[in-house]
PyMOL Python script that loads the backbone (N, CA, C, O; Angstrom):
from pymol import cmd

cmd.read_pdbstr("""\
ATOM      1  N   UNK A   1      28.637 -15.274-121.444  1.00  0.00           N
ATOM      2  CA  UNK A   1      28.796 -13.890-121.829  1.00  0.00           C
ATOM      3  C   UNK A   1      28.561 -13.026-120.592  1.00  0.00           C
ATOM      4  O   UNK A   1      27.770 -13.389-119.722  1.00  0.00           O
ATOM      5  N   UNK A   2      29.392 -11.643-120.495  1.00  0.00           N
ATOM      6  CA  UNK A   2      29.157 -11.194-119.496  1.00  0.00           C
ATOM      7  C   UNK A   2      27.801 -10.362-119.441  1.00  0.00           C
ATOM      8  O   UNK A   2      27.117 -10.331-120.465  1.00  0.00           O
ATOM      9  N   UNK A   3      27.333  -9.618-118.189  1.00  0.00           N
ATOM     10  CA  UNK A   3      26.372  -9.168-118.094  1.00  0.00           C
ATOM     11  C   UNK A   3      26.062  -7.988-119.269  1.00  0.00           C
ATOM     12  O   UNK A   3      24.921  -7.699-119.627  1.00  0.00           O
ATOM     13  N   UNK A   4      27.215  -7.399-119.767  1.00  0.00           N
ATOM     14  CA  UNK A   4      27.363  -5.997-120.109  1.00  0.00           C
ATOM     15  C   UNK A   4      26.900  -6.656-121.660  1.00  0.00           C
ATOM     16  O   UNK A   4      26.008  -6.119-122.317  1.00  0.00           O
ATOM     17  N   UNK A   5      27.444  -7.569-122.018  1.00  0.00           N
ATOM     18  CA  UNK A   5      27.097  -8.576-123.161  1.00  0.00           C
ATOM     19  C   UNK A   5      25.927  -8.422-123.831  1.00  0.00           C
ATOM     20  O   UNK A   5      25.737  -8.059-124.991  1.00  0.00           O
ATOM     21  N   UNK A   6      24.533  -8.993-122.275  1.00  0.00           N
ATOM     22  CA  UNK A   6      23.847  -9.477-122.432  1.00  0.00           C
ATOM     23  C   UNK A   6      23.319  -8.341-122.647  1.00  0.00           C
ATOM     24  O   UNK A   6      22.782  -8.283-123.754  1.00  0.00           O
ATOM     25  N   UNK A   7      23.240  -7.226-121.914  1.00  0.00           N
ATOM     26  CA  UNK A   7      22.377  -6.142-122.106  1.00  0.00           C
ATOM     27  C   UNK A   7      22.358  -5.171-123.377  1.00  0.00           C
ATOM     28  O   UNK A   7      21.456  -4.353-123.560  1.00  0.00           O
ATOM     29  N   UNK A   8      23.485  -5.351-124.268  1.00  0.00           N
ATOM     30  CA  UNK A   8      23.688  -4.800-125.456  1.00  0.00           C
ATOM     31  C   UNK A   8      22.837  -5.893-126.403  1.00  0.00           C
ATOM     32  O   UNK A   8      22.030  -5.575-127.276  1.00  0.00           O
ATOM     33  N   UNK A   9      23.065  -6.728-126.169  1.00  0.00           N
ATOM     34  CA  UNK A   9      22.461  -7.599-127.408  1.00  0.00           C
ATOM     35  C   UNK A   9      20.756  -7.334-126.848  1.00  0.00           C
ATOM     36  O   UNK A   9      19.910  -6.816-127.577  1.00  0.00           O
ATOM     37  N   UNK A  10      20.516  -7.738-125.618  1.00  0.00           N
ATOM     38  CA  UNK A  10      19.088  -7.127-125.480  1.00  0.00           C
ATOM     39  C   UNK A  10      18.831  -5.582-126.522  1.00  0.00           C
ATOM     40  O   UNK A  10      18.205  -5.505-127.579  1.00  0.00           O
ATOM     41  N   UNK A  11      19.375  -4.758-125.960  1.00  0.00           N
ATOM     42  CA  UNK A  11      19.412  -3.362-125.991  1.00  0.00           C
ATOM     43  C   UNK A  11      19.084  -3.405-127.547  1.00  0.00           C
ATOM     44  O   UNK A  11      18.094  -2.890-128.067  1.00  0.00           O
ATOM     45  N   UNK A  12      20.189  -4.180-128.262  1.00  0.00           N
ATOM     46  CA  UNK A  12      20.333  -4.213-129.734  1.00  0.00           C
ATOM     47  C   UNK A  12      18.843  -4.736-130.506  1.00  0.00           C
ATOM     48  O   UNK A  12      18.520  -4.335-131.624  1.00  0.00           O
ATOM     49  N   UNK A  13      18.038  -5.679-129.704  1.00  0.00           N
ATOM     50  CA  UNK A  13      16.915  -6.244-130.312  1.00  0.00           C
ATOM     51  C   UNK A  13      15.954  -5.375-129.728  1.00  0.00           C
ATOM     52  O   UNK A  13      14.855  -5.807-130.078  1.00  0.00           O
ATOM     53  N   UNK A  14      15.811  -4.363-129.011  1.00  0.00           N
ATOM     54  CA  UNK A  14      15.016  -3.259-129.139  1.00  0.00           C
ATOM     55  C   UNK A  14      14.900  -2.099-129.483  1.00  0.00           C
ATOM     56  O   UNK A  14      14.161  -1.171-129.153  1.00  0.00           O
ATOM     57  N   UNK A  15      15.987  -2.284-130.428  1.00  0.00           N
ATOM     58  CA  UNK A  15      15.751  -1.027-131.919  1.00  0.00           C
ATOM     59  C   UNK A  15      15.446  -1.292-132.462  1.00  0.00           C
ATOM     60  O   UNK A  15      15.930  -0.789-133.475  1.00  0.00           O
ATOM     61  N   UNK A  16      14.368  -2.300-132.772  1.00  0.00           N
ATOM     62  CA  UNK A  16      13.325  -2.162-133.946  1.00  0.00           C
ATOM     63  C   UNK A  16      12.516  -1.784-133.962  1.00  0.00           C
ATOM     64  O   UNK A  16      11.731  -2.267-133.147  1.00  0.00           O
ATOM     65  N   UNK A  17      12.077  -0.848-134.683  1.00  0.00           N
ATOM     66  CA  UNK A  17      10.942   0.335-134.943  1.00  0.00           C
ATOM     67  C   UNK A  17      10.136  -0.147-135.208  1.00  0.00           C
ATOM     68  O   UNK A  17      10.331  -1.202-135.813  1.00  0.00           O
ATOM     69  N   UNK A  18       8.487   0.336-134.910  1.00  0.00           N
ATOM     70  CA  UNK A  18       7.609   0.039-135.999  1.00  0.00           C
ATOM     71  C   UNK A  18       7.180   0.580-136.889  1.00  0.00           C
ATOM     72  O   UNK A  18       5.962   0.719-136.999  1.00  0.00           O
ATOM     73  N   UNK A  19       8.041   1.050-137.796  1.00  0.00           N
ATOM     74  CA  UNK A  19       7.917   1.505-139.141  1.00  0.00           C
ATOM     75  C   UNK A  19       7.399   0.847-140.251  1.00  0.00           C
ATOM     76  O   UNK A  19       7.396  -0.377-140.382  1.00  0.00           O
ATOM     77  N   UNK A  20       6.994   1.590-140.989  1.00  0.00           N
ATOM     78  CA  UNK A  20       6.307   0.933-142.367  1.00  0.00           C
ATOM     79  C   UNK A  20       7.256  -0.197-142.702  1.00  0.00           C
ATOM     80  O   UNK A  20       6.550  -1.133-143.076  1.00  0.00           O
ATOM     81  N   UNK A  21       8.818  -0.614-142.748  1.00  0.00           N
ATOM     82  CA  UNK A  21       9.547  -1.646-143.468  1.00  0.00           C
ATOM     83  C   UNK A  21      10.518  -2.524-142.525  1.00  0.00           C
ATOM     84  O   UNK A  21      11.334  -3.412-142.771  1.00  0.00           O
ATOM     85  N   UNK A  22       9.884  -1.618-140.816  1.00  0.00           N
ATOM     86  CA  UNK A  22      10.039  -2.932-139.959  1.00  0.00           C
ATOM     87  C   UNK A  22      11.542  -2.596-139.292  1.00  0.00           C
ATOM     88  O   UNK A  22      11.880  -2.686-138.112  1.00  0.00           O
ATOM     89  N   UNK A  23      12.302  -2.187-140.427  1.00  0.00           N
ATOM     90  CA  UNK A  23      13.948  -2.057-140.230  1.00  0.00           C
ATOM     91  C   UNK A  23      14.472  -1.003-138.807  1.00  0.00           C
ATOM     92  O   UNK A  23      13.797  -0.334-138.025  1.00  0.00           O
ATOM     93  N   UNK A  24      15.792  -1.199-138.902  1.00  0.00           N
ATOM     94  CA  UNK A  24      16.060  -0.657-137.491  1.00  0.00           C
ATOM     95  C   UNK A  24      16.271   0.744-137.937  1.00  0.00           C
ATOM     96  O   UNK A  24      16.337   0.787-139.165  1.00  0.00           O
ATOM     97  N   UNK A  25      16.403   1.935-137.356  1.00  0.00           N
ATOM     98  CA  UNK A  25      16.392   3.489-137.760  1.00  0.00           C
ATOM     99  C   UNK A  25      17.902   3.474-137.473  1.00  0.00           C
ATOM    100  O   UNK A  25      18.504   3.085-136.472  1.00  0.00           O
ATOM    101  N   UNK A  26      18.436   4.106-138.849  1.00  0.00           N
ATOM    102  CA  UNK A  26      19.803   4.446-139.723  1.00  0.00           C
ATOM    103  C   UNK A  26      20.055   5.072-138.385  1.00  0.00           C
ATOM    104  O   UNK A  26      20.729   4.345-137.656  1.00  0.00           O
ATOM    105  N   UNK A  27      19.670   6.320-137.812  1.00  0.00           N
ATOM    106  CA  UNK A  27      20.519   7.082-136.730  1.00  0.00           C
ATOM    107  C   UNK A  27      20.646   5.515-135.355  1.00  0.00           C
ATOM    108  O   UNK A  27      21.740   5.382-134.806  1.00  0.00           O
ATOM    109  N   UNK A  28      19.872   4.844-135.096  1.00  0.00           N
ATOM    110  CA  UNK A  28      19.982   4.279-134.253  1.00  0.00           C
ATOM    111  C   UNK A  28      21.215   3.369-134.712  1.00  0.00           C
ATOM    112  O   UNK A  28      22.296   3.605-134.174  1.00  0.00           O
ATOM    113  N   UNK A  29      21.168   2.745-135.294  1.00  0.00           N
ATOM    114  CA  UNK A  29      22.319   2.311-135.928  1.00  0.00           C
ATOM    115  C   UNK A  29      23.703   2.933-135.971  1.00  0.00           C
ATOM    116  O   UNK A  29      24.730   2.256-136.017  1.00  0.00           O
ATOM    117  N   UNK A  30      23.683   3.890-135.959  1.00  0.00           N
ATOM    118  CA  UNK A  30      24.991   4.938-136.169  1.00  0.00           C
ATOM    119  C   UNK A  30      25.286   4.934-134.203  1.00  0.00           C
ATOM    120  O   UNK A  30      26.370   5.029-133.629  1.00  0.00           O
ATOM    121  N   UNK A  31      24.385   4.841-133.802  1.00  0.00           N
ATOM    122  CA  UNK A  31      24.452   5.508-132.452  1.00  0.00           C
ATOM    123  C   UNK A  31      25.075   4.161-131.920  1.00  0.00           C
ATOM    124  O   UNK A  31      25.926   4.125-131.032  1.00  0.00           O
ATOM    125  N   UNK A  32      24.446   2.820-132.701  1.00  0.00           N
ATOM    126  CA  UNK A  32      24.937   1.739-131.373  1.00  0.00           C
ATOM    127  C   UNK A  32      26.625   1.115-131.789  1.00  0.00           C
ATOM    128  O   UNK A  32      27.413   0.532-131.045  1.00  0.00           O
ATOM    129  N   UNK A  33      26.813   1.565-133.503  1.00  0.00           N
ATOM    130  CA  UNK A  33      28.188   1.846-133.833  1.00  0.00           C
ATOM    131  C   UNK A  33      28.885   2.706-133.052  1.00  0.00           C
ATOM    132  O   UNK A  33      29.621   2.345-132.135  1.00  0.00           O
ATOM    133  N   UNK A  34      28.708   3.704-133.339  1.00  0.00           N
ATOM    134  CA  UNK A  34      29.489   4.512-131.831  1.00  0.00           C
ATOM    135  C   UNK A  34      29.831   4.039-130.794  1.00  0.00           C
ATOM    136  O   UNK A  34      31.009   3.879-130.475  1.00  0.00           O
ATOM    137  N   UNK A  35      28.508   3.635-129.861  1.00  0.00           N
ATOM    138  CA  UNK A  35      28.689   3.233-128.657  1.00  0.00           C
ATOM    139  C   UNK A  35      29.248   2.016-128.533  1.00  0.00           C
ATOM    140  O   UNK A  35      29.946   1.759-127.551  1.00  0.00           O
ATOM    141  N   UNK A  36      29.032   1.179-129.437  1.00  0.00           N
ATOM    142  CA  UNK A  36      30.213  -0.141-129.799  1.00  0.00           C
ATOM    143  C   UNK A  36      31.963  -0.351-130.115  1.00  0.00           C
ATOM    144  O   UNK A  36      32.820  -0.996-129.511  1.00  0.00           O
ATOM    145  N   UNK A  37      32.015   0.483-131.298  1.00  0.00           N
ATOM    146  CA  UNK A  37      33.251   0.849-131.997  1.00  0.00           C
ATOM    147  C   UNK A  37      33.948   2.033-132.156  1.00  0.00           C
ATOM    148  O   UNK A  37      35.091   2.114-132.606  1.00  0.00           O
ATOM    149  N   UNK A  38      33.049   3.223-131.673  1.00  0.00           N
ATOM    150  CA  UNK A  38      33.562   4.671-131.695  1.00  0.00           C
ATOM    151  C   UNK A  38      34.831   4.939-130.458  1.00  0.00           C
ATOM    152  O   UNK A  38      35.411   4.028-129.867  1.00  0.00           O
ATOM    153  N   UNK A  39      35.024   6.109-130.300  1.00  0.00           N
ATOM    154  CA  UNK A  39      35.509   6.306-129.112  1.00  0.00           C
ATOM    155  C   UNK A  39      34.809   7.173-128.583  1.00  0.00           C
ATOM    156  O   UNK A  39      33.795   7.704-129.034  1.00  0.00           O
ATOM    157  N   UNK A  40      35.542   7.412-127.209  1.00  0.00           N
ATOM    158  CA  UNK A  40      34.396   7.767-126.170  1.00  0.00           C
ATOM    159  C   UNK A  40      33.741   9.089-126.587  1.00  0.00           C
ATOM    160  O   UNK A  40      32.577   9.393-126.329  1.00  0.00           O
ATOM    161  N   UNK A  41      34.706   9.909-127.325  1.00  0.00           N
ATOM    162  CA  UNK A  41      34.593  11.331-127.727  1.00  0.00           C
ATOM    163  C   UNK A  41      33.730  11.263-128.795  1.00  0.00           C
ATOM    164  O   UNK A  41      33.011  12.256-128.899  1.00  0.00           O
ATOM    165  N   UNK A  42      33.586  10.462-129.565  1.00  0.00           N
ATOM    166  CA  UNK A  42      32.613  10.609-130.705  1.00  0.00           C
ATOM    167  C   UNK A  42      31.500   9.876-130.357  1.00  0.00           C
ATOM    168  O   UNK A  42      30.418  10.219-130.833  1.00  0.00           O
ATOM    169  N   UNK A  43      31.571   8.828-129.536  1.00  0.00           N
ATOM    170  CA  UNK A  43      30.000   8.810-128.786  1.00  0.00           C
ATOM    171  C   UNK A  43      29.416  10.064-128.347  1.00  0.00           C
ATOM    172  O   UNK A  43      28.458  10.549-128.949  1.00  0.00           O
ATOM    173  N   UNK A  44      30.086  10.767-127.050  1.00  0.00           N
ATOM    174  CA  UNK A  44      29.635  11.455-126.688  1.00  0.00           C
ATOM    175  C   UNK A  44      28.901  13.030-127.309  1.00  0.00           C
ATOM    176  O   UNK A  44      27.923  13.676-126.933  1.00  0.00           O
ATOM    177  N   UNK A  45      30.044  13.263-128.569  1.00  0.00           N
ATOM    178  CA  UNK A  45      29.282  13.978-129.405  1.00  0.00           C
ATOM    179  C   UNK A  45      28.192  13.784-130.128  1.00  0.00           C
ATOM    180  O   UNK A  45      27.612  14.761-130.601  1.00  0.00           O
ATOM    181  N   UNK A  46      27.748  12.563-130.328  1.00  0.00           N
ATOM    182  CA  UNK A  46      26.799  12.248-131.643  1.00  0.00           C
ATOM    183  C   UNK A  46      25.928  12.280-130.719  1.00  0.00           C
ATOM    184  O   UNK A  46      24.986  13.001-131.048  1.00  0.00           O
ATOM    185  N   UNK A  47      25.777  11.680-129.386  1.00  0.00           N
ATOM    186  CA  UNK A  47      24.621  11.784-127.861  1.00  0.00           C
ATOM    187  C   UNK A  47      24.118  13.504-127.784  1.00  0.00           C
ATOM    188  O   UNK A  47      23.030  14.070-127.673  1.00  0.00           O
ATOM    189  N   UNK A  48      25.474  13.929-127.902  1.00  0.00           N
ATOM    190  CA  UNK A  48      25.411  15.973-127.390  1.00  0.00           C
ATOM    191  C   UNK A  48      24.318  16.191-129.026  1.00  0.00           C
ATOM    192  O   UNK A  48      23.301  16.824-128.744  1.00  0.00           O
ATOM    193  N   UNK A  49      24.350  16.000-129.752  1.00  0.00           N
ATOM    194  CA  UNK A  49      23.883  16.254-131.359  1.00  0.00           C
ATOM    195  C   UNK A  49      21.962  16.663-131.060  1.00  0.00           C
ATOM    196  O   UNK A  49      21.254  17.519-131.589  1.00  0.00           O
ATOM    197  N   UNK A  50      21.573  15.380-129.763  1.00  0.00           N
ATOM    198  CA  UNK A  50      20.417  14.921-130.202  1.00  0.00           C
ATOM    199  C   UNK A  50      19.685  15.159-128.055  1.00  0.00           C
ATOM    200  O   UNK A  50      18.468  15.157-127.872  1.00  0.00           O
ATOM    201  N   UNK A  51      20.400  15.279-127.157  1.00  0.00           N
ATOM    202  CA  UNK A  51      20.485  15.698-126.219  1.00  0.00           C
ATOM    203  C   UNK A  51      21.444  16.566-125.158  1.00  0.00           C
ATOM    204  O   UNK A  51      22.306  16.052-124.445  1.00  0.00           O
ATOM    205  N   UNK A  52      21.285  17.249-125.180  1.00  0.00           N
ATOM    206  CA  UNK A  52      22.933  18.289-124.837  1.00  0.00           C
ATOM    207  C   UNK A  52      22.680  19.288-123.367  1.00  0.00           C
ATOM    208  O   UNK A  52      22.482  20.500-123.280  1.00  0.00           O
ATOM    209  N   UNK A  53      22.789  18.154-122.223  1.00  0.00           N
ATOM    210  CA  UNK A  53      22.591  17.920-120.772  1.00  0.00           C
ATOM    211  C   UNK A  53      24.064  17.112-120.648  1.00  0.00           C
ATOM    212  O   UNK A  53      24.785  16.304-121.233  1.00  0.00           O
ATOM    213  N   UNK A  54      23.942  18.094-119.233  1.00  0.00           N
ATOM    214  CA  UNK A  54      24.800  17.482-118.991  1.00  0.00           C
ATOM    215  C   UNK A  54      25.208  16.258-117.783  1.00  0.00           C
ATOM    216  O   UNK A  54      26.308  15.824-117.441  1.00  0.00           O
ATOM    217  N   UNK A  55      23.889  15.942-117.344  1.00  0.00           N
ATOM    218  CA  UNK A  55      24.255  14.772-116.920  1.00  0.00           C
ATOM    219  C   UNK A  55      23.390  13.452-117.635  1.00  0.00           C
ATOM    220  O   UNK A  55      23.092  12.399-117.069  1.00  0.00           O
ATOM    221  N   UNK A  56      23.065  13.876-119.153  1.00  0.00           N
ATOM    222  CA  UNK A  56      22.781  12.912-120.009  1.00  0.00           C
ATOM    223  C   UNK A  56      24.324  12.764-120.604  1.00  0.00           C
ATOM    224  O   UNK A  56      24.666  11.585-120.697  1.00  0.00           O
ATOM    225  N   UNK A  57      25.155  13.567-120.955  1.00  0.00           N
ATOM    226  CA  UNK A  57      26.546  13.407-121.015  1.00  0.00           C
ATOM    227  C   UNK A  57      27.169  12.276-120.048  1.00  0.00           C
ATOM    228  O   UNK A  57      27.639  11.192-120.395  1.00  0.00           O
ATOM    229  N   UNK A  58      27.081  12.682-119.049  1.00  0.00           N
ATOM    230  CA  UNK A  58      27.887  12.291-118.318  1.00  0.00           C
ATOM    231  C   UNK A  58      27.651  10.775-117.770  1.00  0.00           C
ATOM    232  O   UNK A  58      28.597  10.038-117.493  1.00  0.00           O
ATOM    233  N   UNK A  59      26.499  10.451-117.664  1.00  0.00           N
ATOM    234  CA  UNK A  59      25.921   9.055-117.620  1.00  0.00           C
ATOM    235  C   UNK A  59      26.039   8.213-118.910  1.00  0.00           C
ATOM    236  O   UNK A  59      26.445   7.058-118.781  1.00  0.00           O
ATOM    237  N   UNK A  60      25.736   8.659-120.102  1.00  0.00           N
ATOM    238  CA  UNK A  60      26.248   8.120-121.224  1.00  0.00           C
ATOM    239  C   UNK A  60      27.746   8.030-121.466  1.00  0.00           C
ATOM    240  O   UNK A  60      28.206   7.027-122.011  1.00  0.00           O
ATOM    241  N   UNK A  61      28.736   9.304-120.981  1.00  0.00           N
ATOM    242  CA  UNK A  61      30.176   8.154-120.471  1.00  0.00           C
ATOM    243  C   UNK A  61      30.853   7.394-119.980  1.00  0.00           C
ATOM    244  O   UNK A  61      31.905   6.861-120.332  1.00  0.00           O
ATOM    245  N   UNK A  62      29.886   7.285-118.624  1.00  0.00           N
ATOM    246  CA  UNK A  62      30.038   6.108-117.703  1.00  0.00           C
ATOM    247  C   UNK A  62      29.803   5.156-118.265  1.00  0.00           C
ATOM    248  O   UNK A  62      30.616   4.252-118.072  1.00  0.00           O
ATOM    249  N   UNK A  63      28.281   4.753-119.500  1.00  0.00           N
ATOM    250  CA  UNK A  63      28.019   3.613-119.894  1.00  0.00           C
ATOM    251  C   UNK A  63      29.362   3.194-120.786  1.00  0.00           C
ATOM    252  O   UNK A  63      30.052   2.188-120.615  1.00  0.00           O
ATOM    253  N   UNK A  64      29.527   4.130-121.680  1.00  0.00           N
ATOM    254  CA  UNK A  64      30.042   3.874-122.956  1.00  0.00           C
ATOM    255  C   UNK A  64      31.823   3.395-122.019  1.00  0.00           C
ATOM    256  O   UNK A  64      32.468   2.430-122.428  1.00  0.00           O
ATOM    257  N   UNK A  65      32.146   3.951-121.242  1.00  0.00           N
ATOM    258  CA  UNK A  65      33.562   3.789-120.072  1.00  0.00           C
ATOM    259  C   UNK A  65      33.194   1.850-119.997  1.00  0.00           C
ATOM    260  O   UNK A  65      33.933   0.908-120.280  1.00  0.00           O
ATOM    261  N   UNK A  66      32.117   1.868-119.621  1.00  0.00           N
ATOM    262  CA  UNK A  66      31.930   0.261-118.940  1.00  0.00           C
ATOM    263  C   UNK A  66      32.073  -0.747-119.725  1.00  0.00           C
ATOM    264  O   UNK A  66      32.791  -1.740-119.602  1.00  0.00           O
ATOM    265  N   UNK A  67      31.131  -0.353-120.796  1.00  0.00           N
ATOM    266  CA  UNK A  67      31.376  -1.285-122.167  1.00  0.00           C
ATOM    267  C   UNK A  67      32.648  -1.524-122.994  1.00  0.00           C
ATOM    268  O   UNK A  67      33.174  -2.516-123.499  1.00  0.00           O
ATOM    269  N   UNK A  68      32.927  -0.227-122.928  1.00  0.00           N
ATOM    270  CA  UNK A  68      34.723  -0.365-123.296  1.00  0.00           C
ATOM    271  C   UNK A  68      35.564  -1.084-122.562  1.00  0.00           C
ATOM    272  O   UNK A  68      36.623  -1.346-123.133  1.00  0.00           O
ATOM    273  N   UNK A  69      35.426  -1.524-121.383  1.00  0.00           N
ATOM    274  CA  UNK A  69      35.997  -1.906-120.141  1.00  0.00           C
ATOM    275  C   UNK A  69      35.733  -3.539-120.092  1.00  0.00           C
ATOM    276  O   UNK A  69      36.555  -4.394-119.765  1.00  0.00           O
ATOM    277  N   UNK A  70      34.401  -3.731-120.494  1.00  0.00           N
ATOM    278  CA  UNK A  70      33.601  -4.880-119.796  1.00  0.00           C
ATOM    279  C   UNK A  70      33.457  -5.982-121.049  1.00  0.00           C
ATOM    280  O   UNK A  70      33.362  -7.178-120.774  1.00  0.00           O
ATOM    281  N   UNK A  71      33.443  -5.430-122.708  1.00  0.00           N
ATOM    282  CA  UNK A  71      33.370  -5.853-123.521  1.00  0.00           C
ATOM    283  C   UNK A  71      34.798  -6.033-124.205  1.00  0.00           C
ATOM    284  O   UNK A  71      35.736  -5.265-123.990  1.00  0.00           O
ATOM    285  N   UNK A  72      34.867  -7.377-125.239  1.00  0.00           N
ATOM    286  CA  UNK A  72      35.532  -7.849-125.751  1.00  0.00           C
ATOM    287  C   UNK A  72      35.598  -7.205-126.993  1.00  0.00           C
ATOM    288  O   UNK A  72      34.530  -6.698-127.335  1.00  0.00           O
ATOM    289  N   UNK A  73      36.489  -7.081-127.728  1.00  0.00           N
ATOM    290  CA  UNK A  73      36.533  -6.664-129.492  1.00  0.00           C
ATOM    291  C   UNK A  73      35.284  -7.901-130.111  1.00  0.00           C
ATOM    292  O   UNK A  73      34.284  -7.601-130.764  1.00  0.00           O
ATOM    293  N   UNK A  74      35.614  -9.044-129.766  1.00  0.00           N
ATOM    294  CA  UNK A  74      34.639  -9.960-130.293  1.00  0.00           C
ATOM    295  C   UNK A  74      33.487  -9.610-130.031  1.00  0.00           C
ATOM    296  O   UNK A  74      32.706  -9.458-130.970  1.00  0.00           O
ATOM    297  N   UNK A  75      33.129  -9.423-128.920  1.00  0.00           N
ATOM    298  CA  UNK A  75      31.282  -9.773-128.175  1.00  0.00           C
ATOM    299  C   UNK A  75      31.022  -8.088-128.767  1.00  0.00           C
ATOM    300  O   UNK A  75      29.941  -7.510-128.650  1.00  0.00           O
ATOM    301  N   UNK A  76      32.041  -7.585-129.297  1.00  0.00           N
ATOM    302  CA  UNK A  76      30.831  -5.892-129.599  1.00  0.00           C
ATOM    303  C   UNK A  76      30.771  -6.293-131.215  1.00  0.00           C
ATOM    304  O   UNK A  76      29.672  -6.049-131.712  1.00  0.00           O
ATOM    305  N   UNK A  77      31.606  -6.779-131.987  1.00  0.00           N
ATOM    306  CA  UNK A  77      31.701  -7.587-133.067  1.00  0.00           C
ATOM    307  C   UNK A  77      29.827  -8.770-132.932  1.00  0.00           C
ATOM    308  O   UNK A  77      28.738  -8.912-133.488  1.00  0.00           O
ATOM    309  N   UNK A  78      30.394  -9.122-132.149  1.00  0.00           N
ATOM    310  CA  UNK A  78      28.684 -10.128-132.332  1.00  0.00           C
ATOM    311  C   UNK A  78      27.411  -9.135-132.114  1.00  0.00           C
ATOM    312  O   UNK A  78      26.304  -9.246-132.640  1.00  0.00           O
ATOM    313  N   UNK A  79      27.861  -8.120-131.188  1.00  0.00           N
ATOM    314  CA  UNK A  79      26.894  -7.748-130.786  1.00  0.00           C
ATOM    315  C   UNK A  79      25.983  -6.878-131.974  1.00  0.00           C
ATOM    316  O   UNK A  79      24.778  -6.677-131.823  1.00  0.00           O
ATOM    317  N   UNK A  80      27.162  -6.142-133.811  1.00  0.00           N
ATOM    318  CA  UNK A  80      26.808  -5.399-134.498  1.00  0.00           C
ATOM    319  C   UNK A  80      26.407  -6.279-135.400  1.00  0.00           C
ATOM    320  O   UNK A  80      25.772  -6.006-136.418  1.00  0.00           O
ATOM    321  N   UNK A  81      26.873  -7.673-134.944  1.00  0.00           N
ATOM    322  CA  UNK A  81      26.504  -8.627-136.335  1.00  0.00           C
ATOM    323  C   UNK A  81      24.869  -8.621-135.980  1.00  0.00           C
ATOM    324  O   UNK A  81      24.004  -8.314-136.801  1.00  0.00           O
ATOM    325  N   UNK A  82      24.655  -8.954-134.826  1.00  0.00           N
ATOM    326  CA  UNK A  82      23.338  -8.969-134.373  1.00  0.00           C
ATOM    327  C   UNK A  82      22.410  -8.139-135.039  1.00  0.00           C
ATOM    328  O   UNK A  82      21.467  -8.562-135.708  1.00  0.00           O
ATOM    329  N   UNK A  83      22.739  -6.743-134.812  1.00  0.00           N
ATOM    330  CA  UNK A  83      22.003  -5.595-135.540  1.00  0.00           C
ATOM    331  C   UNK A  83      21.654  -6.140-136.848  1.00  0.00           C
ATOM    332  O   UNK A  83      20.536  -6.587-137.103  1.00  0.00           O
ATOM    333  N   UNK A  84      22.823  -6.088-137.838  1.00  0.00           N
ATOM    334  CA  UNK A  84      22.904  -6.021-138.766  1.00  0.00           C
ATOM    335  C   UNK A  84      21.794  -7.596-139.248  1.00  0.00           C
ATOM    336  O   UNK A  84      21.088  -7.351-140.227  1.00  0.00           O
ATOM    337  N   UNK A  85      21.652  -8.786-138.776  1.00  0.00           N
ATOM    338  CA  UNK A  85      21.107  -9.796-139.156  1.00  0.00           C
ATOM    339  C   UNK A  85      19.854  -9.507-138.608  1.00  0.00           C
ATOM    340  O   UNK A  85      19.089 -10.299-139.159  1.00  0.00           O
ATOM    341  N   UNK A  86      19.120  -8.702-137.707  1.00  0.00           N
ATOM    342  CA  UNK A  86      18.125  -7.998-137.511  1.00  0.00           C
ATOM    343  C   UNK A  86      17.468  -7.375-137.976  1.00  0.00           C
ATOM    344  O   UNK A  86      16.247  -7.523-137.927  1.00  0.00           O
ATOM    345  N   UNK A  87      18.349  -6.022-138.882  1.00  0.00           N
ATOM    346  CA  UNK A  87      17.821  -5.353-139.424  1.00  0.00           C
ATOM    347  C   UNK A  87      17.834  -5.870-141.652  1.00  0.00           C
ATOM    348  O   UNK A  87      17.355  -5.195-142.562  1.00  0.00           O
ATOM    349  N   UNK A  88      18.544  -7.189-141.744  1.00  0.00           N
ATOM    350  CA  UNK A  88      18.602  -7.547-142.981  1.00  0.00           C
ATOM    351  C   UNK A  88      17.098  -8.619-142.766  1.00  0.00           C
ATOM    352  O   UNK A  88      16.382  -8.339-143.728  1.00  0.00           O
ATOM    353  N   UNK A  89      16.553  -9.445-142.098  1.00  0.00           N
ATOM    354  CA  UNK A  89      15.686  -9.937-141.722  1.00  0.00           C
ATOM    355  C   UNK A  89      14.240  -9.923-142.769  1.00  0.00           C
ATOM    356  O   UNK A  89      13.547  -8.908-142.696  1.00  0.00           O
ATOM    357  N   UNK A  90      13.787 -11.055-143.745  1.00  0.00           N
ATOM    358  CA  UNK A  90      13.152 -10.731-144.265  1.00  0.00           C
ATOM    359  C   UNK A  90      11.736 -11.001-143.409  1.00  0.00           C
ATOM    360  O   UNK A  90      10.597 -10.913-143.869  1.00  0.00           O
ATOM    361  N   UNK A  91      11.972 -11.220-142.559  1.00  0.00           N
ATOM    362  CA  UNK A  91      10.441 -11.275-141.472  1.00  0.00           C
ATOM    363  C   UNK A  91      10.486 -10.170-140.509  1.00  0.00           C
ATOM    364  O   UNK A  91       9.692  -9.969-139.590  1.00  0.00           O
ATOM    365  N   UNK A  92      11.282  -9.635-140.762  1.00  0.00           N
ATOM    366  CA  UNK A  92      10.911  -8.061-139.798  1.00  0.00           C
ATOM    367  C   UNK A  92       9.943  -7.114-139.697  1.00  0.00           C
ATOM    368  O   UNK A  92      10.071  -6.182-138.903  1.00  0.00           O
TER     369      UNK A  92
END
""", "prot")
cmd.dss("prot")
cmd.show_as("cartoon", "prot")
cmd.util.cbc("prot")
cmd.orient("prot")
């Protein structure tokens, strides 16, 4: 897997909160959909929603540019299955 791979699926196993039920936080979730499956424009808006700089913009399009670039339809596919078997997890 490539590097860009590895660092999402990392990235992905450190959204888990420590919240009372363990689970990953609904906005975080929405956010790594975006940055997975969105396009660049609706990443970047849902980012502007919650920080609205502009070279937090602009570095968050470079990422979201790379991953689009660097990632496969499959490996962002594994990468949400990941989430999702993370956050269904009855030992979380």
């Amino acid at each position: 897997m490539k590097l860009a791979g590895v660092l999402v699926l990392v990235g992905a196993a450190l959204l888990l909160t420590s919240g009372g039920d363990c689970g990953i936080c609904p906005v975080i979730k929405q956010k790594a959909e975006l940055f997975l499956h969105g396009s660049q424009e609706e990443y970047l808006s849902f980012v502007k929603q919650y920080k609205d700089s502009r070279l937090i913009l602009e570095n968050a399009g470079k990422i979201k540019k790379c991953v689009d670039n660097s990632l496969t339809e499959e490996d962002k596919t594994h990468a949400m299955n990941l989430i999702e078997r993370i956050d269904a997890s009855p030992v979380c």
